[in-house]
C-alpha positions in Angstrom: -22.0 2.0 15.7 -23.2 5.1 16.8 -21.5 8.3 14.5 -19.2 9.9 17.1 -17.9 6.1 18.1 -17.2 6.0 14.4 -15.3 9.2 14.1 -13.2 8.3 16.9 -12.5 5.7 15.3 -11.9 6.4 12.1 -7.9 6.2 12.1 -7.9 2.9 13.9 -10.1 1.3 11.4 -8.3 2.5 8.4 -5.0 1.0 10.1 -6.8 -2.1 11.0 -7.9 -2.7 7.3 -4.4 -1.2 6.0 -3.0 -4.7 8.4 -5.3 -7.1 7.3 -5.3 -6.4 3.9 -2.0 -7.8 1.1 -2.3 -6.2 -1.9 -2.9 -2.3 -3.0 -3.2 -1.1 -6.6 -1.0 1.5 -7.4 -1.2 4.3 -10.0 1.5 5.8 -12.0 2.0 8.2 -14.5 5.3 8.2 -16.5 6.4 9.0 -19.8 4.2 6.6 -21.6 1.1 8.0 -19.8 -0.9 6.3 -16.7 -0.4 3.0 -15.4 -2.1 0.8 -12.6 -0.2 -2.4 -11.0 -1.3 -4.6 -8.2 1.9 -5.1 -5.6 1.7 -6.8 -2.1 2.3 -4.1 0.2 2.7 -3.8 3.9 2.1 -1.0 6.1 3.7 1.1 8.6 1.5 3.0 9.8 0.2 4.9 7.0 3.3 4.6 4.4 3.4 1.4 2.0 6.3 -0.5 1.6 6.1 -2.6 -1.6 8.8 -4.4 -3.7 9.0 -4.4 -7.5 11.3 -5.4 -9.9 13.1 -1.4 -11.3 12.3 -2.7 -14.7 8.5 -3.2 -14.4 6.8 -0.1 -15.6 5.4 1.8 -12.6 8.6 1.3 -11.0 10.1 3.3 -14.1 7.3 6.0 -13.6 7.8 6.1 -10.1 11.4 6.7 -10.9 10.6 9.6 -13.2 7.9 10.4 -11.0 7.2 9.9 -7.9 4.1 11.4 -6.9 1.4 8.3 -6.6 -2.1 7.4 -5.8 -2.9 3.5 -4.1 -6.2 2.1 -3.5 -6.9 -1.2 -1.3 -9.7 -2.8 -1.4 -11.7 -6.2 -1.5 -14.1 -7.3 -4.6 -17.5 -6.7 -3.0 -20.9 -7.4 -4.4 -22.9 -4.9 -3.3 -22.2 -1.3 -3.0 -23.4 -1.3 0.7 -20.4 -3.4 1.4 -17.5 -1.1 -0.1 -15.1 -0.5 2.4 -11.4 0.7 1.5 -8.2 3.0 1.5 -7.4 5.7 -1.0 -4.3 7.1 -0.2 -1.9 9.6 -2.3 1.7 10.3 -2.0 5.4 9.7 -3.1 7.4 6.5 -3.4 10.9 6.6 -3.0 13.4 3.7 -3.6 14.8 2.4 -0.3 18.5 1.8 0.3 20.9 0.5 3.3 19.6 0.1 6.6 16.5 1.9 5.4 15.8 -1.4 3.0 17.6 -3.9 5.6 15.0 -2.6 8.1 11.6 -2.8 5.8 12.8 -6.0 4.5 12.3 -7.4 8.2 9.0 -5.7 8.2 7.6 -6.7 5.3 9.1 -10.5 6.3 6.7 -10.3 9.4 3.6 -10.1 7.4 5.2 -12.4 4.3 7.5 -15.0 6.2 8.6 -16.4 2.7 10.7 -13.3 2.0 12.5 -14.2 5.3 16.3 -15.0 4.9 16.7 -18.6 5.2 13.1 -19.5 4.5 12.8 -18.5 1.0 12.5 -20.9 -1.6 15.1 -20.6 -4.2 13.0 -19.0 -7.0 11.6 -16.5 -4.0 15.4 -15.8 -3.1 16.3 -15.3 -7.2 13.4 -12.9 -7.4 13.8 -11.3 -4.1 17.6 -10.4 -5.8 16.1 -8.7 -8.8 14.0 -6.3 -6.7 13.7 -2.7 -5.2 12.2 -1.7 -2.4 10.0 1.2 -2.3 7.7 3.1 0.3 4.7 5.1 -0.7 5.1 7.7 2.1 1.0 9.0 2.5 0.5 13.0 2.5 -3.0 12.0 2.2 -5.6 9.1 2.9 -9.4 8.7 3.2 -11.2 5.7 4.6 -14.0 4.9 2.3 -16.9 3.0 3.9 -20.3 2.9 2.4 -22.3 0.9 5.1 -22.0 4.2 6.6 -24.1 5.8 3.6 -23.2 5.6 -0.5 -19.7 7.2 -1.1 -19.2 8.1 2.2 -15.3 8.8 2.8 -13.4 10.3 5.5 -10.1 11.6 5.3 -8.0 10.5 7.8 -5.3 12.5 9.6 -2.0 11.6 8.9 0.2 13.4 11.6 
């Protein structure tokens, strides 16, 4: 792809991979120092909306702290083949119609969570959680076919 096709680009392809990608790792820092969990995630545009039990550690560090880093990514072999998000932001806890309204998003992308369908142990589980969205202030696209450690940032507004 020629490099000013790319740049164009650029923002499409990282919301591309954001949709066809499940799970981000997220990175906390709470009282008991840093932390990194893997949680399935989906996107809205450039904010994550993840669920977590409020118990788990980075959803107590996220509670005491809200500012948070999240990389997605595959397992690649070969350098040349790194591709993936690193994004950086806040996560708040969502409530009301602000959690009604990403459950039905994130039920679009994870049909099980969907009222009705869930298995019981999914509905048990699905009672025990928060729901949370990792509103970006930044993100980069990282993409190494395009060089080693290329990255661009991408703009958020």
């Amino acid at each position: 792809m020629p490099q000013d096709e790319y740049s164009t680009n650029r923002r499409a392809r990282a919301l591309a991979y954001l949709a066809d990608h499940h799970v981000m790792t997220l990175a906390t820092n709470g009282p008991a120092g840093p932390w990194a969990a893997a949680v399935f995630y989906v996107n809205r545009g450039f904010d994550l909306v993840f669920l977590s039990a409020p118990d788990t550690r980075h959803a107590s560090d996220l509670a005491a702290n809200p500012n948070t880093a999240a990389a997605i990514h595959e397992d690649y072999e070969d350098w040349p083949e790194i591709k993936g998000i690193q994004i950086e932001g806040s996560v708040r806890r969502l409530r009301g119609s602000e959690r009604i309204d990403a459950v039905a998003h994130y039920a679009k992308k994870y049909p099980i969570v969907r009222p009705g369908a869930a298995p019981a142990v999914v509905r048990a589980a699905l009672a025990r959680v928060g729901w949370y969205e990792l509103t970006a202030t930044r993100c980069f696209f990282v993409d190494n076919s395009q060089g080693f450690g290329h990255r661009d940032e991408i703009e958020l507004a």
